[in-house]
N, CA and C atoms as a LAMMPS dump frame, in Angstrom:
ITEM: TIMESTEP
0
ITEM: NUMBER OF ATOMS
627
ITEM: BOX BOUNDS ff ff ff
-5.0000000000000000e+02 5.0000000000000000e+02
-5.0000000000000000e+02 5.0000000000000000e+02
-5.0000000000000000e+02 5.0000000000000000e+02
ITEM: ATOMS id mol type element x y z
1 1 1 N 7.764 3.672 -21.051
2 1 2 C 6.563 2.881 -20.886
3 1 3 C 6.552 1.782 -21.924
4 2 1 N 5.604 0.463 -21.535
5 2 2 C 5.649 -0.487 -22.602
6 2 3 C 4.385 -0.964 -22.928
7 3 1 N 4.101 -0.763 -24.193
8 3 2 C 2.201 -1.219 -24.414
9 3 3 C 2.073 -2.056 -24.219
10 4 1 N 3.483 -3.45 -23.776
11 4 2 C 2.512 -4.55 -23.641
12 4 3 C 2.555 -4.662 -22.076
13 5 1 N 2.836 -3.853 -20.817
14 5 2 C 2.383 -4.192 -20.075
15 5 3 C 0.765 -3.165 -19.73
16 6 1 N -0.054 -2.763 -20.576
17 6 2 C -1.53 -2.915 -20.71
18 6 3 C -2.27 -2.89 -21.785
19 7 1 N -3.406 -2.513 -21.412
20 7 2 C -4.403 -2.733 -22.793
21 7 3 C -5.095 -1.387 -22.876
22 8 1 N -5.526 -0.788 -23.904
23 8 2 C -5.959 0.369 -23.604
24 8 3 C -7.697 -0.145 -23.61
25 9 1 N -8.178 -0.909 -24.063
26 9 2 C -9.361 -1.314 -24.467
27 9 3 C -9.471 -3.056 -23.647
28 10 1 N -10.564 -3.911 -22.789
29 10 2 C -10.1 -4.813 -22.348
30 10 3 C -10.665 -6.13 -23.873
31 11 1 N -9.645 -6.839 -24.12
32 11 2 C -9.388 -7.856 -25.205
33 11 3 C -10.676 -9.021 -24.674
34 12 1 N -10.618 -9.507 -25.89
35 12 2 C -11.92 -10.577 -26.156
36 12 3 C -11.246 -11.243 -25.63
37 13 1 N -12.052 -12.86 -24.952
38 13 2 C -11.705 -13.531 -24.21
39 13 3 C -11.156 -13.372 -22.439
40 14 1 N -11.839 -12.486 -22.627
41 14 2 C -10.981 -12.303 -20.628
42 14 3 C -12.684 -12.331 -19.685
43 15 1 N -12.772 -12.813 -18.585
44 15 2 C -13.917 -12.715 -17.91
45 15 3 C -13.569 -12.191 -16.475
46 16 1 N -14.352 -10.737 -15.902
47 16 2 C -14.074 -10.319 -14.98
48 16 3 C -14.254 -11.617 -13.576
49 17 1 N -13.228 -11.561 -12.852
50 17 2 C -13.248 -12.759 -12.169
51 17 3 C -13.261 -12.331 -10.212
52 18 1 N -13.087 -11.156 -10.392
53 18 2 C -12.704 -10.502 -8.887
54 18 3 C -12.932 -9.096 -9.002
55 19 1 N -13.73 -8.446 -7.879
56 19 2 C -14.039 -6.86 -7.546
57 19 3 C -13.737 -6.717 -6.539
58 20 1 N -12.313 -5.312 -6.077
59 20 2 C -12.281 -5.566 -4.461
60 20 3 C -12.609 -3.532 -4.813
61 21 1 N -13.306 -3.648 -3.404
62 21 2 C -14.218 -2.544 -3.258
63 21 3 C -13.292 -2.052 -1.781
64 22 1 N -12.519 -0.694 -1.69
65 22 2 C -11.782 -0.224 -0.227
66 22 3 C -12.718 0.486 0.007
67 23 1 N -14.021 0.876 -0.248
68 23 2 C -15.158 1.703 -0.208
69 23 3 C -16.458 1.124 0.417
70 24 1 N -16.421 -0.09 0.376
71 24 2 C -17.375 -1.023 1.148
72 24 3 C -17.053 -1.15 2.511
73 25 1 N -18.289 -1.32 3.198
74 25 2 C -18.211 -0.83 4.604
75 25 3 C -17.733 -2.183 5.238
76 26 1 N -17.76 -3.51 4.709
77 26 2 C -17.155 -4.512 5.536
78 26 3 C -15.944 -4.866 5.063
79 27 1 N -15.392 -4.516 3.766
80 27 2 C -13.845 -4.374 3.931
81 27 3 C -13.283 -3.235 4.699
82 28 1 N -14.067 -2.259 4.284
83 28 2 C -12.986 -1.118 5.252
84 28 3 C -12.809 -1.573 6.397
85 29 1 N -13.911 -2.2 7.399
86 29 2 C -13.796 -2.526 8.953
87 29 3 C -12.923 -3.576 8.942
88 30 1 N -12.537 -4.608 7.941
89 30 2 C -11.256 -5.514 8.017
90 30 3 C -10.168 -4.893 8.108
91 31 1 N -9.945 -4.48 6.733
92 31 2 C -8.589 -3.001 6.777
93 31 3 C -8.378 -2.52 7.847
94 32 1 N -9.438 -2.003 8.518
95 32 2 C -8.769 -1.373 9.579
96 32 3 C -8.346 -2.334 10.78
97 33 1 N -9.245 -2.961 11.242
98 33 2 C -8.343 -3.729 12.008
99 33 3 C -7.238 -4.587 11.597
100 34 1 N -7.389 -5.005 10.751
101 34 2 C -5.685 -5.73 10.608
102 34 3 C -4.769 -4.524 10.62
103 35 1 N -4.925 -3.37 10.59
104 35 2 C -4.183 -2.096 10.181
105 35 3 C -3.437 -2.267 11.465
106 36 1 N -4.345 -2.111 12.613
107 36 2 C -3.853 -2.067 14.08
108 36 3 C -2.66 -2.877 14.301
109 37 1 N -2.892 -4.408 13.63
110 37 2 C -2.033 -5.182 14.132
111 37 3 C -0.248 -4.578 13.725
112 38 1 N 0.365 -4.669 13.09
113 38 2 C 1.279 -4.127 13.001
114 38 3 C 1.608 -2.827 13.292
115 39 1 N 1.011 -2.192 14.096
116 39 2 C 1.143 -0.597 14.896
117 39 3 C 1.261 -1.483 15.755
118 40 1 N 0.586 -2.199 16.95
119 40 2 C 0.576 -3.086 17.928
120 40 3 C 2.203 -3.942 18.109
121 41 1 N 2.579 -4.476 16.675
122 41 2 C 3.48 -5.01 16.818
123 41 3 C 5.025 -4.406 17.09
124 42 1 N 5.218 -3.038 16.303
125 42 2 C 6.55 -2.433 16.514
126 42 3 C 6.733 -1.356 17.253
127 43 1 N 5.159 -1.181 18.258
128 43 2 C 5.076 -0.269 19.269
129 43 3 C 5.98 -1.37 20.279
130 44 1 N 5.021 -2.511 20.543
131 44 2 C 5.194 -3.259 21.752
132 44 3 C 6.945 -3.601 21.218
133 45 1 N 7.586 -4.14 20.432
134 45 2 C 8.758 -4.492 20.139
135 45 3 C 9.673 -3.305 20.675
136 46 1 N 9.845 -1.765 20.106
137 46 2 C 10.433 -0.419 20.523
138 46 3 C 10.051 -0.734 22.042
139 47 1 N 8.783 -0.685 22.707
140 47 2 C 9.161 -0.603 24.189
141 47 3 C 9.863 -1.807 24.885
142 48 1 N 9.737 -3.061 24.432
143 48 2 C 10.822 -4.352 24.55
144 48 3 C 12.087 -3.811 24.406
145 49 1 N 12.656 -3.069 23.595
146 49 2 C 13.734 -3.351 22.999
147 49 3 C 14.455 -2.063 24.273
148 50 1 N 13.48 -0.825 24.084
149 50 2 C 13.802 0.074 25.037
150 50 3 C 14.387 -0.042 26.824
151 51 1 N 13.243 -1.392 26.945
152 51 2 C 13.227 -1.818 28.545
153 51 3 C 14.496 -2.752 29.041
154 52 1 N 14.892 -3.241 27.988
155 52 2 C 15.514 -4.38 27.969
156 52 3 C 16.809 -4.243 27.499
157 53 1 N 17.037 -3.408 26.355
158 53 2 C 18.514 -3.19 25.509
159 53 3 C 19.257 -1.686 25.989
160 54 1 N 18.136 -0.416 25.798
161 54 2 C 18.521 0.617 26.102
162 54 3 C 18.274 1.066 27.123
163 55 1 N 18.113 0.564 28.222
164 55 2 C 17.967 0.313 29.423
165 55 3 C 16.741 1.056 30.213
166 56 1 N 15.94 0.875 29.519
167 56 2 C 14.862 1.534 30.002
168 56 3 C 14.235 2.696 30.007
169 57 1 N 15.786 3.477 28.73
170 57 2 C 14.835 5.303 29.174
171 57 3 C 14.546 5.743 28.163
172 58 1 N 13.473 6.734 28.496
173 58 2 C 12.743 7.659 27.831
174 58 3 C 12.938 8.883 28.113
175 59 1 N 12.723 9.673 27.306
176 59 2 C 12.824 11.143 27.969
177 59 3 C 11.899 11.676 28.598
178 60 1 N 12.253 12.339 30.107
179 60 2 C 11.478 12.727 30.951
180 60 3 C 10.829 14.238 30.76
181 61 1 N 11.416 14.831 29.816
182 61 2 C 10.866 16.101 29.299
183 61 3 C 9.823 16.022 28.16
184 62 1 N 8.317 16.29 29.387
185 62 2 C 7.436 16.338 28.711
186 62 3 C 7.07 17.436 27.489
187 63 1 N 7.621 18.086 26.897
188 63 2 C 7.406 19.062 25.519
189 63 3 C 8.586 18.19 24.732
190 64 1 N 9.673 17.54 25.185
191 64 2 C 10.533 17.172 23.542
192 64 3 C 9.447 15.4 23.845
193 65 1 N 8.724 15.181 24.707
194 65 2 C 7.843 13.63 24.44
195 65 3 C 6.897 14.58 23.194
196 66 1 N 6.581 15.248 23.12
197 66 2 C 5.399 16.09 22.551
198 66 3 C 5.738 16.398 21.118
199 67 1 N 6.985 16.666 21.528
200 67 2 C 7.42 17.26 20.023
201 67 3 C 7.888 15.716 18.937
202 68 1 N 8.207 14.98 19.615
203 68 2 C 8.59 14.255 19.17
204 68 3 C 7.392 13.024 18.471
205 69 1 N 6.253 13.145 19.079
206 69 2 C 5.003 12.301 18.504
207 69 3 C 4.157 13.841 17.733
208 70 1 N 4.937 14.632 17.876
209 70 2 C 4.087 15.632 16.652
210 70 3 C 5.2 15.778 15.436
211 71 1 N 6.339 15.049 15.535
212 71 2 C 6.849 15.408 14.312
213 71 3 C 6.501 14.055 13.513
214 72 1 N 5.967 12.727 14.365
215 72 2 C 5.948 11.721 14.069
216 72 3 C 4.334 12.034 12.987
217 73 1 N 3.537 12.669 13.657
218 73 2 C 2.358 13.012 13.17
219 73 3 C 2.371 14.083 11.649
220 74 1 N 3.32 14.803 11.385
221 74 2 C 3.91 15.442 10.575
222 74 3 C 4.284 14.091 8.948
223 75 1 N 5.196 13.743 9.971
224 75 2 C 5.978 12.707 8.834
225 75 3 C 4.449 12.083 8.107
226 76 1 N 4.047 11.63 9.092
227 76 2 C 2.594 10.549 8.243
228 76 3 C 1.581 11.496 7.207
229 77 1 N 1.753 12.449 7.343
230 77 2 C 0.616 13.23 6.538
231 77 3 C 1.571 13.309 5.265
232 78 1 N 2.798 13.589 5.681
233 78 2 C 3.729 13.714 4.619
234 78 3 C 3.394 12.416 3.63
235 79 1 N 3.635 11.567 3.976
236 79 2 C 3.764 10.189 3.931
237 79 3 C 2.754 9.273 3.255
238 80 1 N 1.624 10.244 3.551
239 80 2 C 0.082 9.579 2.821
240 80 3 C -0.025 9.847 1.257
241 81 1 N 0.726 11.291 1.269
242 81 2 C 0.908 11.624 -0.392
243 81 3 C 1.968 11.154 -0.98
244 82 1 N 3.008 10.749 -0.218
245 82 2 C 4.02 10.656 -1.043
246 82 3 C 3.788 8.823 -1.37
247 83 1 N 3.223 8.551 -0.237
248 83 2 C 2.871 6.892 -0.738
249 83 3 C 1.85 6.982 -2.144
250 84 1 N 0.885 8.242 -2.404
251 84 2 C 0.303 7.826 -3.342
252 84 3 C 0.879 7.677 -5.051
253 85 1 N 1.895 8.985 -4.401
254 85 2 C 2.529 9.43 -5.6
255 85 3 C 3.629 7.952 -6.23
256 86 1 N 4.274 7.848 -5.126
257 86 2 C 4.815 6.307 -5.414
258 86 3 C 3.941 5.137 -6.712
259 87 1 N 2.78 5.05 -6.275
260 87 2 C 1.837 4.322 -7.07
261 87 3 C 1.863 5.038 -8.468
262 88 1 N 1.663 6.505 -8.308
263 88 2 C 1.538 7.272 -9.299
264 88 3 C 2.846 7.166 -10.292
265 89 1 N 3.894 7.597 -9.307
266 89 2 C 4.858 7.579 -10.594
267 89 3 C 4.998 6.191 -10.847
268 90 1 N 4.961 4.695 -10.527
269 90 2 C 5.344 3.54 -10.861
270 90 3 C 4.316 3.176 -12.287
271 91 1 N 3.057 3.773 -11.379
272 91 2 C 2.182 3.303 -12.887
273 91 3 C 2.864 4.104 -14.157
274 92 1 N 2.77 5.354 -13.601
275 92 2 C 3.223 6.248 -15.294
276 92 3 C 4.361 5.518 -15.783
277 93 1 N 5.542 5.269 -15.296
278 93 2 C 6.308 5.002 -15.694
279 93 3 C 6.675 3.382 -16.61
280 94 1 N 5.724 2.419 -16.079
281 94 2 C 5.17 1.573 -16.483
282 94 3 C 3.94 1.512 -17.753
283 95 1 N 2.766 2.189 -17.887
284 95 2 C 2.242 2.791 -18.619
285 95 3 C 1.765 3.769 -19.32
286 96 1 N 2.402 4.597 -19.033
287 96 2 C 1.969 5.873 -19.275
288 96 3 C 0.819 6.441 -19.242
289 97 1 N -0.109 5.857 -18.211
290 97 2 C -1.792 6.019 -18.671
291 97 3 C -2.115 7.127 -17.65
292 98 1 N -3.027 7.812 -17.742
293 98 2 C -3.624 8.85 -17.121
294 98 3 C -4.017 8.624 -15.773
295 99 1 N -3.221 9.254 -14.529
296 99 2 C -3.449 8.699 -13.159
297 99 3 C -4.719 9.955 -12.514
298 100 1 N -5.129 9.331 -11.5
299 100 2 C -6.523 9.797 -10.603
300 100 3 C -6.07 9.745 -9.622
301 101 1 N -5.758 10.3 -8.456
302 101 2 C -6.048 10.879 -7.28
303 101 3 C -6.895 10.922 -6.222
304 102 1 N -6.983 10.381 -5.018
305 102 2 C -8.173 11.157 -3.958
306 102 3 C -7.918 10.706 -2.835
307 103 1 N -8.547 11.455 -1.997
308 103 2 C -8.52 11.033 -0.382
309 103 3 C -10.03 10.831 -0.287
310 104 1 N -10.263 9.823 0.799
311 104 2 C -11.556 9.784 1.637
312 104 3 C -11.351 9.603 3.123
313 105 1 N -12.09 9.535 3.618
314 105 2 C -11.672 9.308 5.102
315 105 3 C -11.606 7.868 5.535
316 106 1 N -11.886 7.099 4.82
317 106 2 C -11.476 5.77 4.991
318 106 3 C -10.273 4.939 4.202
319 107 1 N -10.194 6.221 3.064
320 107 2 C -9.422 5.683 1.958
321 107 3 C -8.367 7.269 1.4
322 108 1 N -7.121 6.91 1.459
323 108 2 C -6.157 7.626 0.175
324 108 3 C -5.815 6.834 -1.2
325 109 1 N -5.865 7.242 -2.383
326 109 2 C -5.972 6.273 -3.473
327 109 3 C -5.452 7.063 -4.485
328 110 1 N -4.9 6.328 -5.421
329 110 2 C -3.888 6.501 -6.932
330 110 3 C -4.504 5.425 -8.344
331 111 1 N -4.686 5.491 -9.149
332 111 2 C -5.07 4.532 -9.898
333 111 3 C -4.901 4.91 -11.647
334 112 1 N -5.374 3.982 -12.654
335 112 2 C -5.304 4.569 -13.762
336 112 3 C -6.177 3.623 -14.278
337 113 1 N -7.571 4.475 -14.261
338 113 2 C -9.065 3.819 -14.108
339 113 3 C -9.263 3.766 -15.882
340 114 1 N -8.336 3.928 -16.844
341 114 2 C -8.667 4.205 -18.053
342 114 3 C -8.534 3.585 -19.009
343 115 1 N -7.293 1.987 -18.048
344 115 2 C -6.765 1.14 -18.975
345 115 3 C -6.59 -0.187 -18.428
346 116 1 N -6.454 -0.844 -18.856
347 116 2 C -6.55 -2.177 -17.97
348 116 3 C -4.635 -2.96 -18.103
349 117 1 N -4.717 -2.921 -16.8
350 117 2 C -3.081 -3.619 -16.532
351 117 3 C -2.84 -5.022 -16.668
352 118 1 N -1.248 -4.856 -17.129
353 118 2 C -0.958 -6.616 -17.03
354 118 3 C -0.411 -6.809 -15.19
355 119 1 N -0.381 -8.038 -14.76
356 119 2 C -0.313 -8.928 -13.514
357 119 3 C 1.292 -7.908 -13.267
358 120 1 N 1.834 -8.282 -14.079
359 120 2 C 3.419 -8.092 -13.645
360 120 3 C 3.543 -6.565 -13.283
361 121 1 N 3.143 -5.757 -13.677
362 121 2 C 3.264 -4.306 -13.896
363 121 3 C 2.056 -3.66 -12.818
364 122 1 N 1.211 -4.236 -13.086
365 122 2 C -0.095 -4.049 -11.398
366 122 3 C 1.006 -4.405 -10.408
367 123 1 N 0.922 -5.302 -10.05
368 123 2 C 1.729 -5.848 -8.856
369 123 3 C 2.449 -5.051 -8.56
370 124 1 N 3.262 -4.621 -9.452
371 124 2 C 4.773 -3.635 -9.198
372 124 3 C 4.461 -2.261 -8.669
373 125 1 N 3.188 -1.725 -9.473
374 125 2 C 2.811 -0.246 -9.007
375 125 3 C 2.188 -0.405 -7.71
376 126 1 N 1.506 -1.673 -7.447
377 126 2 C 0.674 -1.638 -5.955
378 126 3 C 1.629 -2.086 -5.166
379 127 1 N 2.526 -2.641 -5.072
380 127 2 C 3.605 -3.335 -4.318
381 127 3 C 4.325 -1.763 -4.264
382 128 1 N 5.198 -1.306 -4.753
383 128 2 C 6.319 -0.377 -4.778
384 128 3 C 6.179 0.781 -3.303
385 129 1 N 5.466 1.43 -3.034
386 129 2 C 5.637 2.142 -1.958
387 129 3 C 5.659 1.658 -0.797
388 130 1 N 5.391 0.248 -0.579
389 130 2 C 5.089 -0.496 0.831
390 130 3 C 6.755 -1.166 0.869
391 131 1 N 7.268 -1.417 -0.239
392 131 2 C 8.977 -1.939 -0.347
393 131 3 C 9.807 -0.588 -0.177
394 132 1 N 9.234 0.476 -0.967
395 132 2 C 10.334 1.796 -0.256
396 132 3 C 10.22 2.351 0.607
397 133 1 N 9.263 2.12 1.316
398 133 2 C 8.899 2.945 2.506
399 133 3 C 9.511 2.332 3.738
400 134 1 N 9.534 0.753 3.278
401 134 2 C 9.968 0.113 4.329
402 134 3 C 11.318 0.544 5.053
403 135 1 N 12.274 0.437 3.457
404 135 2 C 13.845 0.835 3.553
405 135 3 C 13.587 2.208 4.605
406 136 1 N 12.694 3.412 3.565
407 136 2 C 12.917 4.679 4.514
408 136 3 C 12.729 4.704 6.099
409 137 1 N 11.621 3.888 6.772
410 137 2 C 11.265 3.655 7.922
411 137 3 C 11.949 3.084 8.417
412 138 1 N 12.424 1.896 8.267
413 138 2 C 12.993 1.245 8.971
414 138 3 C 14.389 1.831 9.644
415 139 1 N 14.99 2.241 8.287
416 139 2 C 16.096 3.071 8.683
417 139 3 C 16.025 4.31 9.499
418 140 1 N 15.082 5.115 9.392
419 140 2 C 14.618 6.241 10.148
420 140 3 C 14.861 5.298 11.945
421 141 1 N 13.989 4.394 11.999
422 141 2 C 13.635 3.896 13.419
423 141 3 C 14.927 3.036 14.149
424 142 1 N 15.908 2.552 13.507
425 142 2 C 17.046 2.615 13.593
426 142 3 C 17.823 3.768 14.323
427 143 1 N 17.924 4.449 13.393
428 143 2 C 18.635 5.891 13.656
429 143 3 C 18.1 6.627 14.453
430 144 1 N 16.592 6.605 14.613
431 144 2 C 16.232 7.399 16.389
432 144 3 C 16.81 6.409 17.38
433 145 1 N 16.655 5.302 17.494
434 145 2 C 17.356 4.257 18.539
435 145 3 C 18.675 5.162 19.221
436 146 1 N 19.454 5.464 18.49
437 146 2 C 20.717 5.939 18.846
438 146 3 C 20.212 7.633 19.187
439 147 1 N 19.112 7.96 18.806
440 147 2 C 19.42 9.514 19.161
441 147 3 C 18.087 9.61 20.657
442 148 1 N 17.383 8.911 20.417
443 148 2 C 16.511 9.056 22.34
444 148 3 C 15.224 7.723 22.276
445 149 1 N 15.062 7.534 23.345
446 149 2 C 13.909 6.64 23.453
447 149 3 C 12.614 6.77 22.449
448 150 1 N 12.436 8.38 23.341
449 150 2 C 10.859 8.611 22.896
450 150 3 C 10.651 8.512 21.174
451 151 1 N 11.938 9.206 20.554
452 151 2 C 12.143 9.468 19.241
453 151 3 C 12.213 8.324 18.255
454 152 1 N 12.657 7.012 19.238
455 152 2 C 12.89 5.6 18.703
456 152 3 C 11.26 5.25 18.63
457 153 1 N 11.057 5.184 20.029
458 153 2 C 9.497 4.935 19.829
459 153 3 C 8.124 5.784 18.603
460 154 1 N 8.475 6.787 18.47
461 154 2 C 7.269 7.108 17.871
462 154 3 C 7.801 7.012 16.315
463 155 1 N 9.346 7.012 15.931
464 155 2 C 9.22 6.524 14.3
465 155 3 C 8.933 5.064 14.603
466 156 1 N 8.753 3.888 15.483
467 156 2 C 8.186 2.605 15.878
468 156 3 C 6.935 2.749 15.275
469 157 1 N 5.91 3.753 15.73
470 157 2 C 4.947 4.047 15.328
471 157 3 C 4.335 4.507 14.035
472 158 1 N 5.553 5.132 13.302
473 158 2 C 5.354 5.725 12.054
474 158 3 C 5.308 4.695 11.085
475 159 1 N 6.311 3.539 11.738
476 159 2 C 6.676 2.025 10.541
477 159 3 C 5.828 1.506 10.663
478 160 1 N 4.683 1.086 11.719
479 160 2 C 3.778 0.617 12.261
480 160 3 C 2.713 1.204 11.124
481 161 1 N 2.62 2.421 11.364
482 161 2 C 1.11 2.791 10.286
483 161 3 C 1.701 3.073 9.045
484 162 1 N 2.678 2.885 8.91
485 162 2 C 3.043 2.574 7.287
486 162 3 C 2.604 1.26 6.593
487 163 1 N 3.426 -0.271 7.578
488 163 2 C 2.922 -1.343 7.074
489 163 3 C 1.241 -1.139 7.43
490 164 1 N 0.352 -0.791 8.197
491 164 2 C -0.969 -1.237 8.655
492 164 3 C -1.311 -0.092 7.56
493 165 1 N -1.172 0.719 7.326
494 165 2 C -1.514 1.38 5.996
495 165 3 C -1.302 0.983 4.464
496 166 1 N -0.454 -0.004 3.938
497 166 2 C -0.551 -1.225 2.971
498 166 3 C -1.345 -2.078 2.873
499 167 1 N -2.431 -2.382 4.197
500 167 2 C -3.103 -3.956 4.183
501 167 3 C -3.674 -3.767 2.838
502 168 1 N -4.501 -3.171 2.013
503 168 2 C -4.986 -3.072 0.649
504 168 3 C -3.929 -3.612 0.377
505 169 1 N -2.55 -3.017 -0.024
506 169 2 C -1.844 -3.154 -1.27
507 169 3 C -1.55 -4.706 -0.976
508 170 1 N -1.197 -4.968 -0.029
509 170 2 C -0.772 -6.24 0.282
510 170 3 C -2.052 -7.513 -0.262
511 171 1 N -3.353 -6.893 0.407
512 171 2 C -4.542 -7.523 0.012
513 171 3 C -4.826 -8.025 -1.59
514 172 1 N -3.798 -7.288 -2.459
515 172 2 C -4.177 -6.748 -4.14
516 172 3 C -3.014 -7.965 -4.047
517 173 1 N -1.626 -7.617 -3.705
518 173 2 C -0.221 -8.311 -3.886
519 173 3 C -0.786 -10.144 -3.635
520 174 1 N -1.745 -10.319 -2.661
521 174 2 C -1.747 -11.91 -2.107
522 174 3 C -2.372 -12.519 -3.174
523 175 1 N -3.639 -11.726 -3.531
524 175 2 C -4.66 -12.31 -5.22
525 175 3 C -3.69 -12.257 -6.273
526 176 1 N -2.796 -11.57 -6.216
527 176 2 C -1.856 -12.011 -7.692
528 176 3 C -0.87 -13.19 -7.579
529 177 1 N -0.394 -12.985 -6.255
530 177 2 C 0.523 -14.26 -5.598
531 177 3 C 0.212 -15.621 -5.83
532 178 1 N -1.402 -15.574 -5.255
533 178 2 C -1.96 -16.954 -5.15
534 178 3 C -3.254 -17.138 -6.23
535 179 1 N -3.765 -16.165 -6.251
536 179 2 C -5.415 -16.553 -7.175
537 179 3 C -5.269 -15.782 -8.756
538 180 1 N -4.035 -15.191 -8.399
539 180 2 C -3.842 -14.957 -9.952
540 180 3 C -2.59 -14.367 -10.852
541 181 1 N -2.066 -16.01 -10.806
542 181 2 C -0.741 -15.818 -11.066
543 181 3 C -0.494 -16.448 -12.547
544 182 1 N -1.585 -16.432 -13.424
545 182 2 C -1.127 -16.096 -14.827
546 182 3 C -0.84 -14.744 -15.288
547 183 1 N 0.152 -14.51 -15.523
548 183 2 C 0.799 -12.781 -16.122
549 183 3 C -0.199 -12.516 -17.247
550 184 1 N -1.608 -13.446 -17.838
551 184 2 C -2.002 -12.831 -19.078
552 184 3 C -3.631 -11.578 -17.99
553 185 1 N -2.813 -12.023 -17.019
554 185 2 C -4.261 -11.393 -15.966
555 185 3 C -4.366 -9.982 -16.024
556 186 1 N -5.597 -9.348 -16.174
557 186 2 C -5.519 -7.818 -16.197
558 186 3 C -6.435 -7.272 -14.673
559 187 1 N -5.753 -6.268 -14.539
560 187 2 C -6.519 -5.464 -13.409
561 187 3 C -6.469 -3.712 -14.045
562 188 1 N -7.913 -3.618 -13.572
563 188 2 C -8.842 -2.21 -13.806
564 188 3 C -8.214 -1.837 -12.347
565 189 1 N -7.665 -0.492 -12.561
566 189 2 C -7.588 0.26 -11.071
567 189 3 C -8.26 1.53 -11.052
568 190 1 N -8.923 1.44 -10.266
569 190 2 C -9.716 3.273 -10.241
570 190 3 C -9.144 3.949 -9.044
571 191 1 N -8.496 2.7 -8.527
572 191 2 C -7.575 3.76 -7.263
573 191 3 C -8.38 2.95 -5.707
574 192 1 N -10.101 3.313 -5.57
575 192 2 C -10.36 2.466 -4.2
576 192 3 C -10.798 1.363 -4.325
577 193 1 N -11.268 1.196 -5.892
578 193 2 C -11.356 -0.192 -6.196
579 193 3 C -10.627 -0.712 -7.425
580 194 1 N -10.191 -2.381 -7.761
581 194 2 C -9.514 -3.102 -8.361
582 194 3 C -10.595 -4.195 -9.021
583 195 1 N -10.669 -4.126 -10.187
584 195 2 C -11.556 -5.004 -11.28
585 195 3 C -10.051 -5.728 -11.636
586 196 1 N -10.383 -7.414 -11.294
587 196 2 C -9.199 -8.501 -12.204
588 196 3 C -9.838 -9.324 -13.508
589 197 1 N -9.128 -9.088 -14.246
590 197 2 C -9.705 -10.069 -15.631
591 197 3 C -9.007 -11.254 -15.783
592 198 1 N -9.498 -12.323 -16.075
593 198 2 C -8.34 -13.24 -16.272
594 198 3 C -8.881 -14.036 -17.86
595 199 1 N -7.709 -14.322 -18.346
596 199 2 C -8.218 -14.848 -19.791
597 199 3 C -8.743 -16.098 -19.956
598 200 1 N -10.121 -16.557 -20.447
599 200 2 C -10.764 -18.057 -20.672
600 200 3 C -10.497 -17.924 -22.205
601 201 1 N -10.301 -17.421 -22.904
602 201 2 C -10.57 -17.574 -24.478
603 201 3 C -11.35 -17.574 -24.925
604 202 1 N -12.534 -17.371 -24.158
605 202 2 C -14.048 -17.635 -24.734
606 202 3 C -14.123 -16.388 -26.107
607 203 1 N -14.524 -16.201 -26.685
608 203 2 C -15.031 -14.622 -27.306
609 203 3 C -16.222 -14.849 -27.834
610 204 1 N -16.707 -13.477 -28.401
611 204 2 C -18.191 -13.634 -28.435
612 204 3 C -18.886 -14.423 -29.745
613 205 1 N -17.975 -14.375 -30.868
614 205 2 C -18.094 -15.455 -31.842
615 205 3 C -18.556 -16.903 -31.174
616 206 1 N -17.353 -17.485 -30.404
617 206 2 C -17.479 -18.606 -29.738
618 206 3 C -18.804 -18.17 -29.326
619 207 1 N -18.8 -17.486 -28.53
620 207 2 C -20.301 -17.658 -27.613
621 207 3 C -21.545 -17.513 -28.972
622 208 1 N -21.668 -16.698 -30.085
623 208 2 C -22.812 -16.842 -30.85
624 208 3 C -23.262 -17.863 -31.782
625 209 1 N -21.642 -19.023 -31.642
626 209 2 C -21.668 -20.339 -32.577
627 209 3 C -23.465 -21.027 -31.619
């Protein structure tokens, strides 16, 4: 771990500049629909690719169609923890700070509500499971291609609610990209919500002159 990618205490001169709330009822209803869109996208692509490349088939045995969108349903539960843990181990390993945990029904979440992060090292812990997961999925949905339709199709589905299950992280990744891309920037994570600080220099001296 490296103390200077956080602060244990947040430093004079920084002014909270952004609150994103995954707990508020009109982001969640964004989240979720943009969520759809990329389930939408590599469903419809797998049955393109199926109709058109692998000539159209699916398996006609209705219990391995069954088994095969219940192992898909398997993988994702798997998948919800191990994405958190991802966050989890990137932060520890990055700061060593004390991580939090939870599920809600609108929200699964990881955070380390105790210390305030630098830009470069946030980014990395909220970014990191949506870049490895990709490799794992993608390759998974690959490799059913060659072993049956249905099996191609529903890891289609699994990559699908993997990316539409990032829109947060991605949402966190675009504000550092574009609205806050000085590295002296700090973000508070409690896991469903993200406090950003960014530094003016002001301090409270200044302010009592």
């Amino acid at each position: 771990m490296k103390s200077d990618n956080f602060e244990k205490e947040l430093p004079e001169g920084y002014e909270l500049k952004l609150h994103i709330n995954a707990k508020g009822s009109k982001l969640t209803a964004i989240y979720l629909v943009l969520s759809f869109v990329p389930i939408l996208i590599t469903v419809a692509a797998a049955c393109l690719i199926i109709e058109f490349v692998g000539g159209g088939l699916l398996s006609l045995d209705s219990l391995y169609r069954s088994l095969a969108f219940l192992a898909a349903a398997v993988v994702l539960m798997v998948y919800i923890v191990l994405h958190e843990l991802v966050h989890g181990i990137t932060y520890k390993a990055l700061t060593g700070g004390k991580l939090t945990f939870g599920l809600r029904w609108n929200v699964a979440f990881c955070g380390v509500p105790d210390i305030f992060v630098y830009r470069k090292a946030a980014k990395t812990a909220v970014l990191m499971p949506f870049l490895v997961f990709n490799v794992v999925f993608v390759a998974l949905t690959v490799g059913m291609y060659f072993v049956d339709g249905c099996a191609f199709l529903a890891a289609a589905f699994v990559l699908g609610m993997h990316i539409g299950g990032c829109v947060g992280d991605l949402h966190v990744t675009y504000m550092f990209d574009h609205k806050f891309k000085d590295n002296k920037t700090l973000m508070r994570d409690t896991g469903p919500e993200q406090f950003f600080y960014v530094y003016t220099g002001v301090t409270n001296s200044d302010i009592s002159e």
